[in-house]
C-alpha positions as CSV (number, residue, x, y, z in Angstrom):
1,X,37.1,87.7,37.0
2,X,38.4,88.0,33.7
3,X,40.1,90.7,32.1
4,X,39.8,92.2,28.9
5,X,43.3,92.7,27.4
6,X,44.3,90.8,25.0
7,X,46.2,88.2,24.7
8,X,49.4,89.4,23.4
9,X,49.3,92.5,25.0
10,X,51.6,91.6,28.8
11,X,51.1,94.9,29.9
12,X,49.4,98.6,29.7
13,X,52.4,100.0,28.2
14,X,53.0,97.9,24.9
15,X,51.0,100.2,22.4
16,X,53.8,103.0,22.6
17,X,56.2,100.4,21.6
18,X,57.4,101.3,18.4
19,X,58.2,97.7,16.1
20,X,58.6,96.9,12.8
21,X,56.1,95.8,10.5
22,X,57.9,95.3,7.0
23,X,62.0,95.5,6.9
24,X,64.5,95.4,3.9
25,X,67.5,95.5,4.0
26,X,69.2,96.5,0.8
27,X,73.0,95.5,0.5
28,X,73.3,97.0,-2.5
29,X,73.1,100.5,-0.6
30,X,75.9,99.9,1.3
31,X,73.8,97.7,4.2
32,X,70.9,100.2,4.3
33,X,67.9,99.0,6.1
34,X,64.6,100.7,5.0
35,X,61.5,99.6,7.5
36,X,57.9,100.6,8.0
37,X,57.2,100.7,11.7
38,X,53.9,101.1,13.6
39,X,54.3,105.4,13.8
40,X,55.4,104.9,9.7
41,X,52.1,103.3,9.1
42,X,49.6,105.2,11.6
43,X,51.4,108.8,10.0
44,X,50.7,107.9,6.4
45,X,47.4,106.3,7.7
46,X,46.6,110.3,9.1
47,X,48.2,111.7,6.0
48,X,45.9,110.0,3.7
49,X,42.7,110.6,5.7
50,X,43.8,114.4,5.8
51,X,44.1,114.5,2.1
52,X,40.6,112.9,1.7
53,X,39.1,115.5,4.1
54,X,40.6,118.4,1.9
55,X,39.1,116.4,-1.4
56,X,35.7,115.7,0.5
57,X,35.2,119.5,1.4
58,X,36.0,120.5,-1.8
59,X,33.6,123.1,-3.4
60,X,34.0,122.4,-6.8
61,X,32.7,126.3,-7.6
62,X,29.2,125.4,-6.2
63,X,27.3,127.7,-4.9
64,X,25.5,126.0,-2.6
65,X,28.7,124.3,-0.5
66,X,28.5,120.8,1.1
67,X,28.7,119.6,4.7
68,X,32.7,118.8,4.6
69,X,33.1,122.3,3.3
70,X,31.3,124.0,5.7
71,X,33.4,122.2,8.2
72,X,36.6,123.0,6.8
73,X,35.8,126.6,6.9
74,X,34.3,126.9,10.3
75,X,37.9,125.0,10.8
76,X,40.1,127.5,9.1
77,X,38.4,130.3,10.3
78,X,38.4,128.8,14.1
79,X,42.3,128.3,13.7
80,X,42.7,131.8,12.1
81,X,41.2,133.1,14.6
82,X,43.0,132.1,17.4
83,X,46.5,132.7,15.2
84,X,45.0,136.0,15.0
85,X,44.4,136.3,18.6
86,X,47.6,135.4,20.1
87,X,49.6,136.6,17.6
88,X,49.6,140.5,16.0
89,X,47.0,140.6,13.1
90,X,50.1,141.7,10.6
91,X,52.7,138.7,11.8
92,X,50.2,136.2,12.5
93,X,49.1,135.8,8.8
94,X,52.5,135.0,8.2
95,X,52.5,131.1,10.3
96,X,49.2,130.8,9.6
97,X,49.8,128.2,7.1
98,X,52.0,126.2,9.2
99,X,50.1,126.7,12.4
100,X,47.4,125.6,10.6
101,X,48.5,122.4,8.7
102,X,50.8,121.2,12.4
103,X,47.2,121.6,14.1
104,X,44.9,120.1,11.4
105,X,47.7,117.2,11.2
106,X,48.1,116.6,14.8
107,X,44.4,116.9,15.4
108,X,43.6,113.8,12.9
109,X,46.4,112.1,14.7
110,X,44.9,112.2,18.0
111,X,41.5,110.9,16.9
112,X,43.2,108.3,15.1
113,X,44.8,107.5,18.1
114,X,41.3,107.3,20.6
115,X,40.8,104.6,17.7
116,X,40.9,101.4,20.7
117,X,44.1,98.8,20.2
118,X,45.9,101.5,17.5
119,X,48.9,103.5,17.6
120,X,49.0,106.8,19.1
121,X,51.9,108.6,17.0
122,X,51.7,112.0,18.9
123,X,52.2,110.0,22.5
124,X,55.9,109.7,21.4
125,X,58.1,112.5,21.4
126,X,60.3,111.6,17.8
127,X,57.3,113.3,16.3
């Protein structure tokens, strides 16, 4: 029988190893070494497809809105609702910004990371 892992994968538990991809290191800044690593790339990887969600389900004052917008509002108002819910009406329209970006953010990240041989970035707890 053959198996299907690849050949520079030794075991299960190599894709939450966190390595460098690109590293500099800058003597001029008293020996600082600035490096992209696996998380580095897969974070700005989610960062840029959450900014091209936003752009996609933007309405441009149509009246008629398109398919990402609908979805981002059936989003919001499914997060605000549950912000709502478990906290008071009056304080919970205070975190709803943050609750909203951490779980719009981490929810990219973890379908990023069902993506087969990629990085999962929320697997690790630095994040």
């Amino acid at each position: 029988m053959h198996k299907l892992i690849p050949m520079w994968s030794t075991s299960p538990l190599d894709q939450f190893i966190i390595r460098d991809l690109i590293s500099i290191k800058a003597d001029i800044l008293n020996n600082t070494q600035i490096s992209l690593t696996n998380i580095g790339l897969y974070l700005s990887i989610t960062t840029t497809l959450v900014f091209m969600l936003y752009i996609l389900g933007t309405n441009y004052n149509k009246v008629v809105p398109n398919k990402w917008s609908i979805g981002l509002e059936s989003l919001y108002s499914t997060v605000y609702s549950i912000v709502i819910n478990q906290i008071n009406a009056n304080k919970g329209q205070m975190f709803f910004p943050l609750i909203s970006a951490l779980f719009i953010y981490i929810l990219i990240n973890n379908l990023v990371g069902m993506v087969p041989y990629s990085f999962a970035p929320t697997s690790h707890f630095i994040l």
